[in-house]
mmCIF file of the N, C-alpha and C atoms, coordinates in Angstrom:
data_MODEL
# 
_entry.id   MODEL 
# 
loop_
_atom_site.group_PDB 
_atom_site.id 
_atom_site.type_symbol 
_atom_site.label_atom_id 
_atom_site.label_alt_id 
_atom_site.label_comp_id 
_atom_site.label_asym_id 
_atom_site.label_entity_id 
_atom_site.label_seq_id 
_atom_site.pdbx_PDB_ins_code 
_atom_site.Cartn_x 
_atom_site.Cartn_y 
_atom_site.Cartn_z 
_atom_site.occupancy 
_atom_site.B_iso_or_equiv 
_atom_site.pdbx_formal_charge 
_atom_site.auth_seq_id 
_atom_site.auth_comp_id 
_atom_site.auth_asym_id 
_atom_site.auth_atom_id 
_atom_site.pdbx_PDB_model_num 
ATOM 1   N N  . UNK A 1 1  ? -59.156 -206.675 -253.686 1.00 0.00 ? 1  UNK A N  1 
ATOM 2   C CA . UNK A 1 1  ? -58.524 -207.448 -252.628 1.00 0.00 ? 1  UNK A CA 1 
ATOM 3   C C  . UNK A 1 1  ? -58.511 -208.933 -253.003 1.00 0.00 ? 1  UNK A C  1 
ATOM 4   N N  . UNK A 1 2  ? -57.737 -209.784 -252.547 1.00 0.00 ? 2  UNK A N  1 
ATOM 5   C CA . UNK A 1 2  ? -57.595 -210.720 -252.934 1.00 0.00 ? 2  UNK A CA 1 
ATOM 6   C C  . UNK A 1 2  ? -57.008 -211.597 -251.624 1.00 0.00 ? 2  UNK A C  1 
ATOM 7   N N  . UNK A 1 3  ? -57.272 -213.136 -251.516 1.00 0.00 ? 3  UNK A N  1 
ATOM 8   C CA . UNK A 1 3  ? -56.835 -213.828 -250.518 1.00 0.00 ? 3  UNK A CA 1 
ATOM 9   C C  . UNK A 1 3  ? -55.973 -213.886 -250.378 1.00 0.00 ? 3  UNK A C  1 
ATOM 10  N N  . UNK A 1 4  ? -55.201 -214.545 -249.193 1.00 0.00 ? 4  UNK A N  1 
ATOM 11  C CA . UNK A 1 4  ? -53.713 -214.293 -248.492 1.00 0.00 ? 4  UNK A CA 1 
ATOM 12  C C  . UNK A 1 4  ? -52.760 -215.077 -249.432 1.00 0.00 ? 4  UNK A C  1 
ATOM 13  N N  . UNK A 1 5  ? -53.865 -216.734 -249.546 1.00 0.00 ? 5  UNK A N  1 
ATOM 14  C CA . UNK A 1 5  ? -53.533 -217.581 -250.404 1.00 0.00 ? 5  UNK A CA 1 
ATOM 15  C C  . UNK A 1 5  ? -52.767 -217.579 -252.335 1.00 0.00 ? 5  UNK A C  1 
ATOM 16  N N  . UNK A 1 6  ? -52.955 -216.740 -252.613 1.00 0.00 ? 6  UNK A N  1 
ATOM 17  C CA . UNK A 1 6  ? -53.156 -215.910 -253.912 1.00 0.00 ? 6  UNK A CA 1 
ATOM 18  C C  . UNK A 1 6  ? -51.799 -215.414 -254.069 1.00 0.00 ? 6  UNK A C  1 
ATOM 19  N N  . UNK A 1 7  ? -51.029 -214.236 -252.426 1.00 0.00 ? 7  UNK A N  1 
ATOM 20  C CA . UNK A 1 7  ? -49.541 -214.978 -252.864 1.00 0.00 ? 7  UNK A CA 1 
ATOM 21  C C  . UNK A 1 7  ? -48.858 -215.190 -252.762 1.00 0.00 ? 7  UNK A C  1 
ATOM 22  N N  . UNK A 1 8  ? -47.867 -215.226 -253.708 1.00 0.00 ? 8  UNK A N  1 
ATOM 23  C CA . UNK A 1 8  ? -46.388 -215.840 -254.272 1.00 0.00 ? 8  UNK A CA 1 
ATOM 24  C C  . UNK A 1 8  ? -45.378 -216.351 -252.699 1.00 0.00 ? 8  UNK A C  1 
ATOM 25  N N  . UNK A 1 9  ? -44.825 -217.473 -253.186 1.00 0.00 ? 9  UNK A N  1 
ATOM 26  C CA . UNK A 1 9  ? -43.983 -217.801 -251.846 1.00 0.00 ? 9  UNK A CA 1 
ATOM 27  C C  . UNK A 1 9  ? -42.684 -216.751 -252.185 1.00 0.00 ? 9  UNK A C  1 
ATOM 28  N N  . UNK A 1 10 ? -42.483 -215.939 -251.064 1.00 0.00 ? 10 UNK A N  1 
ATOM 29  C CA . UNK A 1 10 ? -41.255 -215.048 -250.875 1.00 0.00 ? 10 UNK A CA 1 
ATOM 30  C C  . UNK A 1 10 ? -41.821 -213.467 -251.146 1.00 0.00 ? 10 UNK A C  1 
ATOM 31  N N  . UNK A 1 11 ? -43.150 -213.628 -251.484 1.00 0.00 ? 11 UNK A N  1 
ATOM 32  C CA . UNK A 1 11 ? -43.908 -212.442 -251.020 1.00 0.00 ? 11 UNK A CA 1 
ATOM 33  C C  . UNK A 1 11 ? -44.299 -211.405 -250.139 1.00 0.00 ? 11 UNK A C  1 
ATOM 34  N N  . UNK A 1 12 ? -43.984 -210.671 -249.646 1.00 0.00 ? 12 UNK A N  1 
ATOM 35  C CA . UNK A 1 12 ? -44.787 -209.565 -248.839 1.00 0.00 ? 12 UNK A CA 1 
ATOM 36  C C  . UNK A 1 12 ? -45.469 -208.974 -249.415 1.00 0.00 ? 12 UNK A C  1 
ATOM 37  N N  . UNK A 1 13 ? -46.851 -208.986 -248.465 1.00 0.00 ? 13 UNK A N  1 
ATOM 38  C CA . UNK A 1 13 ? -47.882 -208.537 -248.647 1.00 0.00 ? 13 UNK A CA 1 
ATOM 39  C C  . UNK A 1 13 ? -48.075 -207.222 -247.222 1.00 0.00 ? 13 UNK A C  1 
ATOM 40  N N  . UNK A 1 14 ? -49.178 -207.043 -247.832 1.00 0.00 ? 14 UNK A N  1 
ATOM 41  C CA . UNK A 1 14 ? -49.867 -205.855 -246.465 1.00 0.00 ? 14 UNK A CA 1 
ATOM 42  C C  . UNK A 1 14 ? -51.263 -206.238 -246.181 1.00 0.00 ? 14 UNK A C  1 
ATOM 43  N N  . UNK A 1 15 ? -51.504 -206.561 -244.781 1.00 0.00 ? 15 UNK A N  1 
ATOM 44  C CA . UNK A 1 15 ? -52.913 -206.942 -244.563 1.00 0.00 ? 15 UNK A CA 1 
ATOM 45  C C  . UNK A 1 15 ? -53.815 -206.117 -244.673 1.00 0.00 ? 15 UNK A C  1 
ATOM 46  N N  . UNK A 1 16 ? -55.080 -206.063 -245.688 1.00 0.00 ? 16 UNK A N  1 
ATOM 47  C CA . UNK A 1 16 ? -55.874 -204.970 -245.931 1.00 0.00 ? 16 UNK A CA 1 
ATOM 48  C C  . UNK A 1 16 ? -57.521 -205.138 -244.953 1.00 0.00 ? 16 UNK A C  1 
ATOM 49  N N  . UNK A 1 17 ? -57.557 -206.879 -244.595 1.00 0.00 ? 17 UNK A N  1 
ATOM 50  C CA . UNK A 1 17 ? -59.086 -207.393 -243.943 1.00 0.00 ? 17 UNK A CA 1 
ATOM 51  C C  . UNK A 1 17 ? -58.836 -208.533 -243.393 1.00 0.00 ? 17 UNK A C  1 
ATOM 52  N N  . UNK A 1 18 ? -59.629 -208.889 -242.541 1.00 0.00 ? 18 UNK A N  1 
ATOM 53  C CA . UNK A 1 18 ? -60.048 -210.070 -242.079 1.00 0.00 ? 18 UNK A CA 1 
ATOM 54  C C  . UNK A 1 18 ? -61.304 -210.104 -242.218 1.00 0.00 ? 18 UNK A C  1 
ATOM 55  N N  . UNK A 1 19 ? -62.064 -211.492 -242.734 1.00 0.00 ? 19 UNK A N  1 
ATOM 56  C CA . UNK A 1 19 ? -62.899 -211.911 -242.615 1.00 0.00 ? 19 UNK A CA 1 
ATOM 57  C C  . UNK A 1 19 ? -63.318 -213.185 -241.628 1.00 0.00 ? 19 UNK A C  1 
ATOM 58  N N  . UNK A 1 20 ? -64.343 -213.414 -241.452 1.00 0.00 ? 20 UNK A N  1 
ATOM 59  C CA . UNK A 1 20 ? -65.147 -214.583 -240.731 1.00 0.00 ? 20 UNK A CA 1 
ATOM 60  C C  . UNK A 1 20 ? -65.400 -214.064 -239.526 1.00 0.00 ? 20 UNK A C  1 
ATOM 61  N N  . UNK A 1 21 ? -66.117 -214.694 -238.567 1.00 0.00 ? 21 UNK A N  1 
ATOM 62  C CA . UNK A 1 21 ? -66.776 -214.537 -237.131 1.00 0.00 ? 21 UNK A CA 1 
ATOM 63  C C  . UNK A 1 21 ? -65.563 -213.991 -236.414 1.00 0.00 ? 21 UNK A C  1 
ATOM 64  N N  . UNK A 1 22 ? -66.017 -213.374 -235.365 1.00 0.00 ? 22 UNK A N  1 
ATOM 65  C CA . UNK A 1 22 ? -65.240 -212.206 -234.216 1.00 0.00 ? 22 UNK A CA 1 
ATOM 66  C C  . UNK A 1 22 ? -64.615 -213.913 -233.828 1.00 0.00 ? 22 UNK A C  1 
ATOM 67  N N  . UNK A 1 23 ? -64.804 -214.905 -232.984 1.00 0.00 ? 23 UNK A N  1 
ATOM 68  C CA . UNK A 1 23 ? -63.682 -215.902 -232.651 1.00 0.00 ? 23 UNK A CA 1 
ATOM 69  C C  . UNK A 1 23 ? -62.552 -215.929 -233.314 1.00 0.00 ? 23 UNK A C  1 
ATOM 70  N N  . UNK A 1 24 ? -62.662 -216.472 -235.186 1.00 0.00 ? 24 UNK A N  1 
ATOM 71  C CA . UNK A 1 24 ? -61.843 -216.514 -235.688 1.00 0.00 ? 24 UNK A CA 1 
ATOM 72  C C  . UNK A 1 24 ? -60.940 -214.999 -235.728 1.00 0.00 ? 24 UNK A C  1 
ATOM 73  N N  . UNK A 1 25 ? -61.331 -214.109 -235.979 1.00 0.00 ? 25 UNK A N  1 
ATOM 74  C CA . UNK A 1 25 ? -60.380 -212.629 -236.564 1.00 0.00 ? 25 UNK A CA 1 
ATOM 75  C C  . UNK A 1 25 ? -59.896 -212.646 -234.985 1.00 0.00 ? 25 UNK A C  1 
ATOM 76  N N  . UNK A 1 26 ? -60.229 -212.530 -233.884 1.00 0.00 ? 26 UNK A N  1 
ATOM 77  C CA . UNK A 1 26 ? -59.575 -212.559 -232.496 1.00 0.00 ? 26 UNK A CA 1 
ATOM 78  C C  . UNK A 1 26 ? -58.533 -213.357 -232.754 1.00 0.00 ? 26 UNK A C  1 
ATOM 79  N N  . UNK A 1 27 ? -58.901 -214.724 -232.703 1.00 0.00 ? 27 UNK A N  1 
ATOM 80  C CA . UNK A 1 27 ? -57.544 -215.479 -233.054 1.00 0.00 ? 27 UNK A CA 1 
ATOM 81  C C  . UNK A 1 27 ? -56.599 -215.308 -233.943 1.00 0.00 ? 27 UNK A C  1 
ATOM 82  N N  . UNK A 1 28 ? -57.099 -214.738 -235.181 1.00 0.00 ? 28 UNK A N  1 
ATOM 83  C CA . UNK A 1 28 ? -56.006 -214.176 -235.868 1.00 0.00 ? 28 UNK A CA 1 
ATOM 84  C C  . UNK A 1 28 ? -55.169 -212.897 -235.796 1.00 0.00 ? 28 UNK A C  1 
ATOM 85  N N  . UNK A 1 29 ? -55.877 -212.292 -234.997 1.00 0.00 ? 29 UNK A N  1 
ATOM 86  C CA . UNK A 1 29 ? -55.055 -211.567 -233.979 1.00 0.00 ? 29 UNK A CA 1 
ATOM 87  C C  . UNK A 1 29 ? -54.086 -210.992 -233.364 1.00 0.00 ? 29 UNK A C  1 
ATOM 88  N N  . UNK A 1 30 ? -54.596 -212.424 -232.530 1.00 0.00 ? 30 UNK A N  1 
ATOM 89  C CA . UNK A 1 30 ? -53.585 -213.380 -231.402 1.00 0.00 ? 30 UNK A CA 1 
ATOM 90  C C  . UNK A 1 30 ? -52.331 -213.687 -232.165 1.00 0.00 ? 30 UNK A C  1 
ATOM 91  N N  . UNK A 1 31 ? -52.618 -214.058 -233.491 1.00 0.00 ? 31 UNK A N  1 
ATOM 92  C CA . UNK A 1 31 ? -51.582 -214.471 -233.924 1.00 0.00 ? 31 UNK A CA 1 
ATOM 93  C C  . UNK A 1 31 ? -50.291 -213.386 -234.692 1.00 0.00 ? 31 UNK A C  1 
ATOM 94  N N  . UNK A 1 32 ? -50.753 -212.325 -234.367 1.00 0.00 ? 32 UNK A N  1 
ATOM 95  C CA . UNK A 1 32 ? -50.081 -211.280 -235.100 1.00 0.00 ? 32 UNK A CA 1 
ATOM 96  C C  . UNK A 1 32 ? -50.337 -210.980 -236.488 1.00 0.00 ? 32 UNK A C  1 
ATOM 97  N N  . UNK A 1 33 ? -51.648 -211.681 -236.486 1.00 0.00 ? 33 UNK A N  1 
ATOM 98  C CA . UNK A 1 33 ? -52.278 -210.729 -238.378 1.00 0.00 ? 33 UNK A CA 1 
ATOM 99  C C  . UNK A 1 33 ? -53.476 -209.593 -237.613 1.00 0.00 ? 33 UNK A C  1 
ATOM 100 N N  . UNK A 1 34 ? -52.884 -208.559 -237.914 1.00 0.00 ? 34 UNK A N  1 
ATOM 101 C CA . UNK A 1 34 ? -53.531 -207.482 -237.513 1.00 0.00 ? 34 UNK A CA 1 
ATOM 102 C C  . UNK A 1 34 ? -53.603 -206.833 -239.038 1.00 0.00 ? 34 UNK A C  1 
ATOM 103 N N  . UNK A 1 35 ? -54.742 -205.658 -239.459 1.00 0.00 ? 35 UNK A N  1 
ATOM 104 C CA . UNK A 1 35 ? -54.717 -204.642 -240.961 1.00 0.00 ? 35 UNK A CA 1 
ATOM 105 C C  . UNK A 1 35 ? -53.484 -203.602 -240.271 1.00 0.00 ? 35 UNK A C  1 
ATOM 106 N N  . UNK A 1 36 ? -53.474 -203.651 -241.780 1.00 0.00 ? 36 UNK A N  1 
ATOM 107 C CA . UNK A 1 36 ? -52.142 -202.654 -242.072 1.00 0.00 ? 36 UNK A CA 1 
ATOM 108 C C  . UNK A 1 36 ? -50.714 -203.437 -241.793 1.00 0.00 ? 36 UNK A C  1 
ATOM 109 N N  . UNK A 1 37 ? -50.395 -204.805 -240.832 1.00 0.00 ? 37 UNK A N  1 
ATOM 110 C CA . UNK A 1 37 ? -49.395 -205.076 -240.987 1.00 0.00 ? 37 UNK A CA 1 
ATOM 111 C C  . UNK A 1 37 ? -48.947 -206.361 -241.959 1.00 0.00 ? 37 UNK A C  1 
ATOM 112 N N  . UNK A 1 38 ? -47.357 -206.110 -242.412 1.00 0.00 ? 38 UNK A N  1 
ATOM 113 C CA . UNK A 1 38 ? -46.741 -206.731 -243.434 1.00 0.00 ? 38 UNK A CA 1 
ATOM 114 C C  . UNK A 1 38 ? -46.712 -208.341 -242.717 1.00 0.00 ? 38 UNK A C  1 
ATOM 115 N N  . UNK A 1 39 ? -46.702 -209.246 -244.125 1.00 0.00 ? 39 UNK A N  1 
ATOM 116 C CA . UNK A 1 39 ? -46.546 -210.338 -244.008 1.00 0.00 ? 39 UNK A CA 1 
ATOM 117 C C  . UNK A 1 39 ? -45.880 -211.315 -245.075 1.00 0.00 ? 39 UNK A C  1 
ATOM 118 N N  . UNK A 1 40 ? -44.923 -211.933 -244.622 1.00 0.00 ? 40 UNK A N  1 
ATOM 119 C CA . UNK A 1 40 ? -44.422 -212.680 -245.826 1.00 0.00 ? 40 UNK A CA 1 
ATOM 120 C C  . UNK A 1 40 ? -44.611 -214.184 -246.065 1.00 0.00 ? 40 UNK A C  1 
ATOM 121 N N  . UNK A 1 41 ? -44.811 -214.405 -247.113 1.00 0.00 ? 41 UNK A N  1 
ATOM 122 C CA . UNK A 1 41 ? -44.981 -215.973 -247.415 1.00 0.00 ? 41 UNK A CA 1 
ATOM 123 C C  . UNK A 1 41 ? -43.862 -216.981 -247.882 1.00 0.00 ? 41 UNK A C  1 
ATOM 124 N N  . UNK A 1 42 ? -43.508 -217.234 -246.621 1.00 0.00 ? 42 UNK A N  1 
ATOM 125 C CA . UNK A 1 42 ? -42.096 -218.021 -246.613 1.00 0.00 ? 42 UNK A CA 1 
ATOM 126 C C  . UNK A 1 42 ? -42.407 -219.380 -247.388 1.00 0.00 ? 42 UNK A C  1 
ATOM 127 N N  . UNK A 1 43 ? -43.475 -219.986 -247.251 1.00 0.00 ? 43 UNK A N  1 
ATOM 128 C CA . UNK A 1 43 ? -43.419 -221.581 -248.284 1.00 0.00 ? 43 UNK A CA 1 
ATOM 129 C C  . UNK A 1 43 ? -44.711 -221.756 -248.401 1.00 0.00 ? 43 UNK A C  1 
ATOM 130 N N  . UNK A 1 44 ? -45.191 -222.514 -249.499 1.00 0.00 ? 44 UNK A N  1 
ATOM 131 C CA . UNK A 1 44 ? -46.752 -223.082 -250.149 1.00 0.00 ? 44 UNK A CA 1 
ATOM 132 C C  . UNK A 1 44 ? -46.813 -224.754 -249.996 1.00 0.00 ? 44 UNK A C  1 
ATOM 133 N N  . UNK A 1 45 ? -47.284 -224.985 -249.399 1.00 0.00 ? 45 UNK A N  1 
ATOM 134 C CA . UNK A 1 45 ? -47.076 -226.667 -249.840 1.00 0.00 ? 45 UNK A CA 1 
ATOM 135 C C  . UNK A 1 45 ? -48.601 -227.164 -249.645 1.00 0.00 ? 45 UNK A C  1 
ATOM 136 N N  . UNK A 1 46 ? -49.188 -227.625 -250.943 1.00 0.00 ? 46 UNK A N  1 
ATOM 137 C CA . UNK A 1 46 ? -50.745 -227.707 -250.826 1.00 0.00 ? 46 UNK A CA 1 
ATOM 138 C C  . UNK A 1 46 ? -51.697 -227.033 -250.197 1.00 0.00 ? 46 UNK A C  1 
ATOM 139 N N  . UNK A 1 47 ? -51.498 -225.273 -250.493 1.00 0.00 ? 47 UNK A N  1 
ATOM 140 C CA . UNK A 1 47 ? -52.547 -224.859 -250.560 1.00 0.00 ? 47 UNK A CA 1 
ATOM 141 C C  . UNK A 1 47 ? -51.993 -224.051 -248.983 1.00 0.00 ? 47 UNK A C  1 
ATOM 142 N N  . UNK A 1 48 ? -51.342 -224.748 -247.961 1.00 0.00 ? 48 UNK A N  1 
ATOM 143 C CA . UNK A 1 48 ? -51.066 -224.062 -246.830 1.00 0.00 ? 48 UNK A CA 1 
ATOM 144 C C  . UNK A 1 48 ? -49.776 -223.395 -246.775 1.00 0.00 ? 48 UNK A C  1 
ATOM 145 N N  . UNK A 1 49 ? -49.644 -222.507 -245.579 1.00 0.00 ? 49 UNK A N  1 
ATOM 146 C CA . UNK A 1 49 ? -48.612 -221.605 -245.811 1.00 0.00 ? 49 UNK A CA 1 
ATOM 147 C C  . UNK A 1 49 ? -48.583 -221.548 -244.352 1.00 0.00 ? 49 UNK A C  1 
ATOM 148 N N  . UNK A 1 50 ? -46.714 -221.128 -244.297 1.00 0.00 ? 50 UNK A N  1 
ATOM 149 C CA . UNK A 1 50 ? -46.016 -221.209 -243.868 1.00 0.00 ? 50 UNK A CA 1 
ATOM 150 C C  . UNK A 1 50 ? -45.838 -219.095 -243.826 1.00 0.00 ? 50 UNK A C  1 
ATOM 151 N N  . UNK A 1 51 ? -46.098 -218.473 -242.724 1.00 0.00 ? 51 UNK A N  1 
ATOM 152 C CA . UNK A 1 51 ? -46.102 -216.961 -243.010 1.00 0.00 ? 51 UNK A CA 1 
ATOM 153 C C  . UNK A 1 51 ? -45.517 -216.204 -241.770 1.00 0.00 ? 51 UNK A C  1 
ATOM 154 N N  . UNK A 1 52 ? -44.442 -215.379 -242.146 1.00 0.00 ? 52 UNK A N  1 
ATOM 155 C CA . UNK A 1 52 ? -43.463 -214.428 -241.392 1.00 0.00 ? 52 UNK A CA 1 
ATOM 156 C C  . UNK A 1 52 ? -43.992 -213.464 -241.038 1.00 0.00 ? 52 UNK A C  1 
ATOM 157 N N  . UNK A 1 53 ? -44.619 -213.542 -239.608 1.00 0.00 ? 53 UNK A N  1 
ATOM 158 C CA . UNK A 1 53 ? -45.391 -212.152 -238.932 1.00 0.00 ? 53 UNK A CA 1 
ATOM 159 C C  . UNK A 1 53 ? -44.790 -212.094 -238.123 1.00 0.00 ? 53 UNK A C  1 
ATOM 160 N N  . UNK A 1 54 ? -44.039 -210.423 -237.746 1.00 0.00 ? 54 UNK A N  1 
ATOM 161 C CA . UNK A 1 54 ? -43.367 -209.814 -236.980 1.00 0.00 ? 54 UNK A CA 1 
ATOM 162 C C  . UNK A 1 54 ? -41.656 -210.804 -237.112 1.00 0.00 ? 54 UNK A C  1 
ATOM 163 N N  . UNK A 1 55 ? -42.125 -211.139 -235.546 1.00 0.00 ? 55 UNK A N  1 
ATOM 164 C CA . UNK A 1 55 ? -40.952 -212.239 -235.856 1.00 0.00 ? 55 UNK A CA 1 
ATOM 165 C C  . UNK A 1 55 ? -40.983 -213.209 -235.640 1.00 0.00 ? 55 UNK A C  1 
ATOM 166 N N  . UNK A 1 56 ? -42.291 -214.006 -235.925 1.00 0.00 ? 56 UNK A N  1 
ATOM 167 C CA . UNK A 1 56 ? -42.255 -215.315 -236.210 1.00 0.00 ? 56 UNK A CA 1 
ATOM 168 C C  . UNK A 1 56 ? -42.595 -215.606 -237.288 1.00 0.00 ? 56 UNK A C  1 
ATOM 169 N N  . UNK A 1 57 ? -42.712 -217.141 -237.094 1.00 0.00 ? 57 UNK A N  1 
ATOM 170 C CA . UNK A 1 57 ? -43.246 -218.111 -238.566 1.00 0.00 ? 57 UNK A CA 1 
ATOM 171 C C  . UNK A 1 57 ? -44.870 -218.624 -237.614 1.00 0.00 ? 57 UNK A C  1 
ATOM 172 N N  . UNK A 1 58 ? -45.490 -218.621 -238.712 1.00 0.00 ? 58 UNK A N  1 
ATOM 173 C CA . UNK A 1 58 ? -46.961 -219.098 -238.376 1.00 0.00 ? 58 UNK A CA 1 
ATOM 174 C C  . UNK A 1 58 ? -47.193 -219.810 -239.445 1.00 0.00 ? 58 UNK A C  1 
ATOM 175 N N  . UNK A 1 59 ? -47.938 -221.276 -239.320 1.00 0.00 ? 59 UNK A N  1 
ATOM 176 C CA . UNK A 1 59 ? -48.507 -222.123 -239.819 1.00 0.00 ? 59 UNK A CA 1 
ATOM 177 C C  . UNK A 1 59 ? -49.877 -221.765 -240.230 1.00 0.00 ? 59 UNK A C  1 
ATOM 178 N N  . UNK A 1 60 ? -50.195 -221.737 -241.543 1.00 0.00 ? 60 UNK A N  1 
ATOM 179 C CA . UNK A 1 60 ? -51.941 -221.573 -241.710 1.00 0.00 ? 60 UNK A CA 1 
ATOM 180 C C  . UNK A 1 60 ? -52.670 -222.480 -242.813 1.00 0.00 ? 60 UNK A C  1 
ATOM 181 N N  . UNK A 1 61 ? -53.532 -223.086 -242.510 1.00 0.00 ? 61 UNK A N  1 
ATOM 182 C CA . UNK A 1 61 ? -54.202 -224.089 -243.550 1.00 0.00 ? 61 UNK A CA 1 
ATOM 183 C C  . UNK A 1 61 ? -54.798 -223.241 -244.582 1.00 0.00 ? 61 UNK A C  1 
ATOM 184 N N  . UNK A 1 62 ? -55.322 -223.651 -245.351 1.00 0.00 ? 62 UNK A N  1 
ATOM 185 C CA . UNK A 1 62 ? -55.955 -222.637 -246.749 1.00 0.00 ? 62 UNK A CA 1 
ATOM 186 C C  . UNK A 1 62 ? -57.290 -222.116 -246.282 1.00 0.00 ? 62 UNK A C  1 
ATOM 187 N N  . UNK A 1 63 ? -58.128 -222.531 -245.493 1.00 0.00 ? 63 UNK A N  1 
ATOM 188 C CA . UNK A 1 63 ? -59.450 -221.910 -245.027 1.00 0.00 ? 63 UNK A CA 1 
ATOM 189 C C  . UNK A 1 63 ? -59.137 -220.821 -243.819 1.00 0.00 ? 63 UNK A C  1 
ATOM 190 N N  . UNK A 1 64 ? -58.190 -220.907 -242.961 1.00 0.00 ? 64 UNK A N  1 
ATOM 191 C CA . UNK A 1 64 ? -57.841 -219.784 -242.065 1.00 0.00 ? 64 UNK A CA 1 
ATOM 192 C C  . UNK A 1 64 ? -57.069 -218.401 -243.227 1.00 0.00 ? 64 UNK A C  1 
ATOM 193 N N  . UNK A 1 65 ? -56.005 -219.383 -244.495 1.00 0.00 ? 65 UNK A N  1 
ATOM 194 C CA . UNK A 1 65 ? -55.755 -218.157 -244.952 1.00 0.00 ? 65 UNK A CA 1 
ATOM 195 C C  . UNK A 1 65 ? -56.458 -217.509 -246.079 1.00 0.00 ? 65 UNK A C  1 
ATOM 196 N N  . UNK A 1 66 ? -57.363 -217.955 -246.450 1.00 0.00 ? 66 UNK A N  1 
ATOM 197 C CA . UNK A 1 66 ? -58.436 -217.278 -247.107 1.00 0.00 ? 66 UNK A CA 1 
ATOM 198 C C  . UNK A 1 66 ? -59.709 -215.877 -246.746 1.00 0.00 ? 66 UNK A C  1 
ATOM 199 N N  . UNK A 1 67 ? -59.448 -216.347 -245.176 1.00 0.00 ? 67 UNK A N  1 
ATOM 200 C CA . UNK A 1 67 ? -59.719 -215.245 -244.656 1.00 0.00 ? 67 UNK A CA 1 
ATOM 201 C C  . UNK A 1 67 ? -59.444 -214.107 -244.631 1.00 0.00 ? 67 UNK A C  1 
ATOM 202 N N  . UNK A 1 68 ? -57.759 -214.060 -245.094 1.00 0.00 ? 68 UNK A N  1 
ATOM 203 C CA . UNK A 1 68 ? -57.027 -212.694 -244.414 1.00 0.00 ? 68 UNK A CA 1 
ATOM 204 C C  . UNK A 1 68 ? -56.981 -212.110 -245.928 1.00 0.00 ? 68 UNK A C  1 
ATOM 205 N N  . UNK A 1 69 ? -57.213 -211.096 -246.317 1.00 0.00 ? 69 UNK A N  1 
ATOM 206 C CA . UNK A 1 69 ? -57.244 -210.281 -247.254 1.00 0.00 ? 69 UNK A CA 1 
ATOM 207 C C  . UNK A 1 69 ? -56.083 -209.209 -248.017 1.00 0.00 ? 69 UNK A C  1 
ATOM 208 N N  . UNK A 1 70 ? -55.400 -209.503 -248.643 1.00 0.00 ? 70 UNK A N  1 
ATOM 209 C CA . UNK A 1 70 ? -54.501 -207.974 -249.174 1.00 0.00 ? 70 UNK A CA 1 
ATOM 210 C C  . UNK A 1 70 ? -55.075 -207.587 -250.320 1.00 0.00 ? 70 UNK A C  1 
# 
């Protein structure tokens, strides 16, 4: 497994984990990163990303997306 961060812009991935404390994975969540669902990495710009869940765009800094696992 490897971090969310890791890849490629225009990527889909499949969420395999979340890590960190029950607050954070709740909130990520919330946000529509649930395991098992697809996610794409629409843009990289220092380390943060810009990511296509369901049908939105979500903003994530590099320590929230380091959490999420494929």
């Amino acid at each position: 497994m490897m971090p969310l961060t890791m890849a490629k812009q225009g990527e889909t991935v499949t969420i395999r984990k979340i890590t960190g404390r029950d607050e954070v994975r709740q909130h990520l969540t919330e946000l529509g990163f649930v395991v098992d669902s697809a996610v794409t990495v629409v843009s990289k710009i220092a380390g943060n990303l810009i990511l296509q869940v369901k049908d939105s765009r979500v903003a994530l800094d590099r320590t929230m997306a380091n959490r999420i696992m494929f």
